[in-house]
N, C-alpha and C positions, 0 to 999 in steps of 0.2 A: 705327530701332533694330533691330537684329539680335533675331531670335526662337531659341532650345532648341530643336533636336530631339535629345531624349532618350530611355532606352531605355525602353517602357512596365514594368505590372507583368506577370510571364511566367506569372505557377500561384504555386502554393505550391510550397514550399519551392525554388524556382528564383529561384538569385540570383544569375547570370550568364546570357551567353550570347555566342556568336563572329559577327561578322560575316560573312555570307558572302556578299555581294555588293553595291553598289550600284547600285538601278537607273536615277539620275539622276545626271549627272557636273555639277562645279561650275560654277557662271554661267549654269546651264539651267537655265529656268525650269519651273516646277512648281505645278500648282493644290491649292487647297486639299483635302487629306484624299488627295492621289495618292501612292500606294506610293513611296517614296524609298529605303529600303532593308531589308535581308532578312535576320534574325537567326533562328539557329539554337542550341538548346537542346539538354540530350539525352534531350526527351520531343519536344517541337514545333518547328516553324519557322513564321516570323510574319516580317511586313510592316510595317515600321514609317511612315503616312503623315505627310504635311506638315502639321503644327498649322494653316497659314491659305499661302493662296498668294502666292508669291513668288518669289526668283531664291533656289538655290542656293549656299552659300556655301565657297571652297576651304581650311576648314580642316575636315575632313573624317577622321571616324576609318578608321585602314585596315583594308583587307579582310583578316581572318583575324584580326583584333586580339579579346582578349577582352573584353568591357565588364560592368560592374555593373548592376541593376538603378536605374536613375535616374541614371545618367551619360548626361552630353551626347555626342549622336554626332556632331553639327555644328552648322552654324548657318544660316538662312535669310534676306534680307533681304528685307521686304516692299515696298520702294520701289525694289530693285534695279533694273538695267537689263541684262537678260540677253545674255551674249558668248559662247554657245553656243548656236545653234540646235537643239529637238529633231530627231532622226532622221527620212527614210521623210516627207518632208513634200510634198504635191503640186507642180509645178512650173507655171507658165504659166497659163489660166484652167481655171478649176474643173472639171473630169471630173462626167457627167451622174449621176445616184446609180445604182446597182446595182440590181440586181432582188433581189439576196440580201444586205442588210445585213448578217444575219450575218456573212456569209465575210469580209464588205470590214474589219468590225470587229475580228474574228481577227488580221489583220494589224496592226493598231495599238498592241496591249497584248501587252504582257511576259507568256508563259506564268504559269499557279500555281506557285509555290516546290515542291511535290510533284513537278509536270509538269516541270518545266526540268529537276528532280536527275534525273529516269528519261532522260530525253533526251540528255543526258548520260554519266548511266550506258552506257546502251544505243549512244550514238553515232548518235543520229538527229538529221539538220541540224533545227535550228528551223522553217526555211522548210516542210519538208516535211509538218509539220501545218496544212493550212490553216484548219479548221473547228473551229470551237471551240464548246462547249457553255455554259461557263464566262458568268458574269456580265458582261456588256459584248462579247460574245465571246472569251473568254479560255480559250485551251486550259487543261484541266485533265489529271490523271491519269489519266483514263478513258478523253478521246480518245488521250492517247498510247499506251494500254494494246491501242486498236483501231486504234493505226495500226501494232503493231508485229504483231497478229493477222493483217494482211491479208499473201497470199501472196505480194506482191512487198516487205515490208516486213521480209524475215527478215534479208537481207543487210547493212540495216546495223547488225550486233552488233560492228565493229570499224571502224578509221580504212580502211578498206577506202571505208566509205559517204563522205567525206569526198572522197577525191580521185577518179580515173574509176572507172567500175562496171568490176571484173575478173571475166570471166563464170569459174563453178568447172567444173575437170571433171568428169564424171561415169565411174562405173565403167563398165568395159564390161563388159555382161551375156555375153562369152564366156570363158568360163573358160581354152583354152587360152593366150588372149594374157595371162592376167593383168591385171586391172584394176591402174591404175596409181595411187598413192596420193593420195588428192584433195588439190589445193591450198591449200585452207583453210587448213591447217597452218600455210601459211608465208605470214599476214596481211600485207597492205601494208605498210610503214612509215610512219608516219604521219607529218600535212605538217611543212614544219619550223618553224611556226610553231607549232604547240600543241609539239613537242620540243622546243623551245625556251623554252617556258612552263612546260613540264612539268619538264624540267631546271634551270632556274631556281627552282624549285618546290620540288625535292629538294636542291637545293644541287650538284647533278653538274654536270661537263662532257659527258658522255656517256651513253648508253643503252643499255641490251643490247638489240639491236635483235630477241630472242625475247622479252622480257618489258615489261610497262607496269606502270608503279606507279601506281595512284592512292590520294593519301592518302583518307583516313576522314573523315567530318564526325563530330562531335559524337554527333549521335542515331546513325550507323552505328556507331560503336565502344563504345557504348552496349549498341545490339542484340547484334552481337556480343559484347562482354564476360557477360550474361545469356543467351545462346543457350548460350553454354559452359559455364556452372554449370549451367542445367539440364541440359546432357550430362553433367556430372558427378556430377546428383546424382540424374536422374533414371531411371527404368529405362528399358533398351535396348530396343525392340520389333524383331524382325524377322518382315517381311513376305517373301510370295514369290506369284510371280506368273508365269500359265503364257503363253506365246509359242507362237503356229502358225508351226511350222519346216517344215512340207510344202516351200513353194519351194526354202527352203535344202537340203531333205534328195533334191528333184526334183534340183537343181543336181547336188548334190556325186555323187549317182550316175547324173548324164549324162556329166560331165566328168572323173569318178576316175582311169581311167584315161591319157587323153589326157593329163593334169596330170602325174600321175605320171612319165612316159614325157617330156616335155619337160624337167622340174624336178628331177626325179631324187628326189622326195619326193610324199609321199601327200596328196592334200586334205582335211584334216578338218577336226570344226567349231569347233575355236580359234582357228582364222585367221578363220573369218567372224565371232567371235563378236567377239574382237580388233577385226576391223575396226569392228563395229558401236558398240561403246566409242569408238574413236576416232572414228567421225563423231558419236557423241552429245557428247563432248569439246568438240569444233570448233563444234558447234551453239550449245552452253551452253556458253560460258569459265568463266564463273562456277565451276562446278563442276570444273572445271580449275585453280581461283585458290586461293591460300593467301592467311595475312593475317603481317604482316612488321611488329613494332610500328605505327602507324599508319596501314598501307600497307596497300592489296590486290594482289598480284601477280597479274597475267593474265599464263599464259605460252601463249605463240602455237607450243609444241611439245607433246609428247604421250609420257611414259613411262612405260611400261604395267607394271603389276606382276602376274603371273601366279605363282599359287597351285599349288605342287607338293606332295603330300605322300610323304614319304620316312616310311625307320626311325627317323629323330632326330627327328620331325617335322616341323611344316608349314611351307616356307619359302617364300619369296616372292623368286625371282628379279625384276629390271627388263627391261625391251626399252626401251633408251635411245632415242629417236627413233624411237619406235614409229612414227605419224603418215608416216615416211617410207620407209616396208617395203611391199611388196606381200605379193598371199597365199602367193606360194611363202619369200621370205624370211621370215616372220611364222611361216609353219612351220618352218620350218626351225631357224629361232632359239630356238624354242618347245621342239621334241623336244631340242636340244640342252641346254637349262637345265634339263629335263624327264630326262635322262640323267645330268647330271652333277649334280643335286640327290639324286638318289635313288645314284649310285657310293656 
């Protein structure tokens, strides 16, 4: 006789919640009380295990579906006879034990539902956490948190980390050749199998290949919706905070002239300041992302709004693909919006 699994109770006053993942696929077997699948709320996300152990059953609610509070998500058979093999299963005779159980155990279990969503987010393969802190070895939030801390782990913030590693240029510290605008800007395309999920997802045939939508779960569109009313209702603080420009200010009056005289335009500190926005940009997408009903935009370009004040007021020219201007054009474009702001 086929056993409920249904959705537990979630908190008070929560009485729904979305699917958003199953971590056991139908006819695979499952021991008693093992995470089967992963509902998300818009306070919590939770783990829903297997009432008693047994095989999987393929009528199965689907992922993204909304479910009630004590509706059935599937069903399990306890005397099944399972027609999927688990994953990652040793092959041949037994491998001698490890010296470090932990790590070997890491590899076995499904990241925490916190852990996966930032890995995700972030665009960090699974693989690449091997060490896990977490209960049984199970990466949590915290090792993903120090694996994205560690100095070779900043790169993958985009489907960049996904296919081969694209080393970034870096500026060249001589000012008369003009540093050339770093690569970042123009992030990989990502493989065609997540664009293809991802489009399917949106309902497109296609993609702007500058921008990536990812929709919102539940508790993110949550956050946000109360992030925004407290901007609306709460008061604005502005902070300001001082920067040592010595190098900058060494630079620009070893190179002023030379610059000058190549470019036909003066080096000042807009263009560095400019640039340094646009690699903070590229660094942090995030903060380059709007949100689009349901959606977050990451857009993988850069258009920089600089603040003129004229007699009318203060107005705020763009530099459209800023991200792909050096510092002589970055001036250039600058004094000229700077000129005809203030005509």
């Amino acid at each position: 006789m086929s056993v409920e699994i249904r959705v537990p109770v979630l908190g008070e006053s929560v009485t729904s919640a979305t699917i958003t993942r199953w971590l056991k696929q139908p006819g695979q077997a499952v021991a008693a009380d093992e995470p089967v699948v992963e509902l998300e709320t818009d306070k919590i996300s939770v783990e829903v295990p297997a009432p008693q152990a047994g095989v999987l059953g393929g009528d199965l609610m689907a992922a993204g579906a909304e479910v009630a509070v004590g509706s059935v998500l599937g069903t399990l058979d306890p005397k099944g006879t399972p027609s999927m093999t688990a994953p990652a299963k040793t092959e041949g005779t037994p491998a001698p034990k490890p010296e470090t159980p932990v790590a070997a155990s890491a590899t076995t279990h499904d990241p925490m539902p916190a852990a996966a969503r930032l890995m995700a987010e972030a665009h960090i393969a699974p693989g690449s956490v091997t060490q896990g802190t977490g209960l049984d070895g199970r990466v949590t939030k915290g090792d993903v948190i120090a694996k994205m801390a560690q100095p070779g782990a900043a790169a993958p913030r985009d489907e960049a980390s996904l296919v081969a590693p694209k080393p970034e240029p870096v500026a060249s510290p001589q000012a008369p050749s003009v540093p050339q605008p770093a690569d970042a800007g123009q992030a990989a395309s990502p493989p065609p199998a997540m664009a293809a999920a991802l489009a399917a997802l949106l309902g497109k045939g296609e993609q702007d290949s500058r921008e990536q939508r990812v929709p919102m779960t539940r508790l993110r569109q949550t956050i946000a919706r109360r992030l925004k009313d407290a901007q609306n209702t709460a008061a604005i603080l502005t902070t300001f905070n001082e920067v040592d420009m010595s190098a900058a200010k060494a630079l620009r009056a070893e190179y002023r002239e030379i610059f000058e005289k190549k470019h036909g335009v003066k080096l000042g500190f807009m263009s560095i300041f400019a640039r340094a926005c646009i690699k903070a940009l590229q660094e942090f997408p995030a903060i380059n992302a709007t949100i689009e009903g349901e959606e977050i935009i990451y857009r993988r370009f850069v258009n920089l709004g600089i603040a003129v004040g004229s007699e009318r007021g203060l107005v705020v020219p763009v530099l459209h693909d800023a991200d792909q201007m050096s510092f002589a054009e970055l001036e250039r474009n600058i004094n000229d919006y700077g000129t005809r702001a203030r005509a």
